[in-house]
N, C-alpha and C positions, 0 to 999 in steps of 0.2 A: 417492284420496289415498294416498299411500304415508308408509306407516308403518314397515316396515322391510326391511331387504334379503335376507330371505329368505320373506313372505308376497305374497299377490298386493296388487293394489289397494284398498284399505279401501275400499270404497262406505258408502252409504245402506240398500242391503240389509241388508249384513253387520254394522252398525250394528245394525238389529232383527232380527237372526235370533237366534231361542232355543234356546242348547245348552247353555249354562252352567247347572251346578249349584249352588244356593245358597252354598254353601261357597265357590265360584270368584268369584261375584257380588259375594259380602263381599270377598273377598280382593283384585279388582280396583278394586272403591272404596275399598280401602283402608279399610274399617269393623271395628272389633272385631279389632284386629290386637296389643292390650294381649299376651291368656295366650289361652290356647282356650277357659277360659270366657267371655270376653266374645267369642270371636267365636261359640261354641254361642249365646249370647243375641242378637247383630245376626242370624243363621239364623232365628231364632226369629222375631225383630220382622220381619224380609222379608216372610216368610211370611205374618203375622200379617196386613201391610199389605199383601199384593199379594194372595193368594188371600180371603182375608175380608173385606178392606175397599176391595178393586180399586184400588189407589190406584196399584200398581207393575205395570206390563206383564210376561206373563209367561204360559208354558205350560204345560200337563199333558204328561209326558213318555210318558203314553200313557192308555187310558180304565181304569184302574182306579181307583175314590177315592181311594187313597192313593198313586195312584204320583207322583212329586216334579215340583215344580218346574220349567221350565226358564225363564229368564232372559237378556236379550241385553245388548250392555254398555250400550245405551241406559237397558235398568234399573238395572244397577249404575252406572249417572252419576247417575240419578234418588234412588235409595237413599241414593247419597251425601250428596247436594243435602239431601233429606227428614232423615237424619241429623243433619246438620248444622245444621237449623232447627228440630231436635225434641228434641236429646239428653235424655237423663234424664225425656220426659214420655212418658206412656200414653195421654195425654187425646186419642180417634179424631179431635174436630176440630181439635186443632191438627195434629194429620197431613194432614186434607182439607186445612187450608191451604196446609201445606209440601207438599202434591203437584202441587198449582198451580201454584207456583213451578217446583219441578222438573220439570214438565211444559213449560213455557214454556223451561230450561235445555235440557231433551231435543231442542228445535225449533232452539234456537241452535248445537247441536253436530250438529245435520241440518244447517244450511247451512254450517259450518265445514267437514264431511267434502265434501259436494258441491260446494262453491266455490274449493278450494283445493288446490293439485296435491302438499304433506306436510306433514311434524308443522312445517317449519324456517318453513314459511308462519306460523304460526298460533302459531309463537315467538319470534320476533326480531322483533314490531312488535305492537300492541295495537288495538284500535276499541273505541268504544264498543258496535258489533254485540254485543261479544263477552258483553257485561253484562246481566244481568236484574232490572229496577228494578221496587217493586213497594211497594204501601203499603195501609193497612188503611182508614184513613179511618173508622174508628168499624165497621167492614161485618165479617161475619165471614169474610166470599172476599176476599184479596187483589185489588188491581185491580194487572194486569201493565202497563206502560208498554211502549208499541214499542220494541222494540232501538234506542240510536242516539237515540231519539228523548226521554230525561228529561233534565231540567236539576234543579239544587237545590230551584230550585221547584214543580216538580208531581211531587216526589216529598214533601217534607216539608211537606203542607198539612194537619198534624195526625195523630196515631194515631201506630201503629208504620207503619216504611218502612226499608228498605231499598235493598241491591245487593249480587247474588252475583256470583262471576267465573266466568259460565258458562265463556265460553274458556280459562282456566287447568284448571278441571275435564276440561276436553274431553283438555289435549292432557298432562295426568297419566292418565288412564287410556288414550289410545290409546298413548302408547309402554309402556306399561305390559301390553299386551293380546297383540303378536306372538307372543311364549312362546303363551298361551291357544288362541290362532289354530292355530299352526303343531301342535300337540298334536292338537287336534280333527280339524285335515285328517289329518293319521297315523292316528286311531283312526276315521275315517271311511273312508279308502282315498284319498283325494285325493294324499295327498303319499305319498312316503316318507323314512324320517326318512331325514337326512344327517348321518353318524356320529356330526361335534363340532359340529352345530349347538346353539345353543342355550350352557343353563347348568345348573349344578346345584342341588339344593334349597338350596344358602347364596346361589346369585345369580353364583359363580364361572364364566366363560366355559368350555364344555370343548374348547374351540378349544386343542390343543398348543402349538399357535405364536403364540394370543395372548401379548401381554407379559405376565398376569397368571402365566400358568405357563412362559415361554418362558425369564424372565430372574430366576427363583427359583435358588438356591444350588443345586450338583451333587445333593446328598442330597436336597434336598427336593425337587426335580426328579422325579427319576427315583421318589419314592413318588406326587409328585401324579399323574404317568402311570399309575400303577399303580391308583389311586382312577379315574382318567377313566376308563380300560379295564373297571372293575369297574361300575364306575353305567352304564355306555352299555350293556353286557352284562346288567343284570338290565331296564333295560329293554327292548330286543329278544325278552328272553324272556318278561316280559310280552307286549310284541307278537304275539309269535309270528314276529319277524321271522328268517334263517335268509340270515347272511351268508358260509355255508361256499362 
């Protein structure tokens, strides 16, 4: 699937490969994005849920006890999903139940990435595929219904029930992920960076000749250059990159 025009193909793979760190993980689901303390507390709940309570896929970033975390954005879809059918509660089993759900969303954005050739598939037309229908029935595990396959009535035959929109979930955090991507291959040695790709920490393109900076008034012009020049520059030096 192509996602955007400067990473390779988003697979299946790339879907569960773990490199993200908790902090990125929140940030791509979009969880805890209020102040930094509420996203230190969603870091915390990840954690909480994925290493202690296995509910969130996810790796040790090497074998020492404490070394952190890694995460692929299949978890941070999951996390969001669990998030969002848990907020405000502590209580482990209604997490076990919201990981069910999210787990069944995780399956539906497997075959989203594998069956469809970009994001513009999986945006301008809907299915019911795209949906994860799910209902309690007095039980304390949700019972998931096949994609595609609930109607009103064997979803609401008493208890709580529901439908999340796996597929909207899906394709907010894949266009959302490129930046993540294209970052990781750089600090892995896969890529290297290409000067104005990308954006800056406000989300501003550092493209010169995008319109955001291209058709800005004289003065502000020529200081926005002078900001792209200086952010593209302390990161290469982070890098270690050496464009003399």
């Amino acid at each position: 699937m192509r996602i955007s025009l400067y990473t390779p193909d988003f697979t299946v793979e790339e879907l569960n490969r773990f490199h993200l760190t908790a902090n990125d993980a929140c940030l791509l689901g979009a969880v805890g994005l209020e102040n930094a303390k509420a996203l230190g507390e969603s870091r915390k709940r990840l954690s909480n849920i994925s290493a202690h309570d296995g509910l969130i896929p996810f790796e040790k970033s090497g074998t020492g006890k404490t070394s952190p975390n890694l995460y692929s954005v299949k978890s941070a879809l999951m996390f969001r999903c669990v998030d969002d059918l848990t907020r405000n509660s502590n209580n482990k089993k209604t997490f076990e139940y919201a990981a069910e759900i999210a787990a069944a969303v995780g399956e539906v954005a497997e075959a989203l990435v594998a069956n469809n050739d970009g994001l513009h598939d999986i945006d301008v037309a809907e299915s019911l595929n795209w949906y994860v229908a799910y209902g309690s029935y007095g039980k304390a595990s949700p019972k998931i219904i096949e994609p595609g396959k609930f109607t009103p009535g064997n979803i609401m035959r008493g208890g709580d029930a529901g439908i999340y929109a796996a597929g909207e979930l899906t394709w907010n955090i894949l266009r959302s992920y490129p930046d993540y991507w294209a970052e990781n291959r750089v600090a892995t040695g896969l890529d290297r960076r290409e000067r104005y790709r990308g954006c800056d920490l406000d989300g501003i393109p550092l493209d010169p000749n995008h319109s955001c900076n291209r058709d800005l008034p004289p003065l502000e012009r020529a200081k926005r250059l002078v900001e792209i020049e200086e952010y593209i520059a302390a990161l290469e030096a982070k890098e270690g990159v050496d464009n003399a």
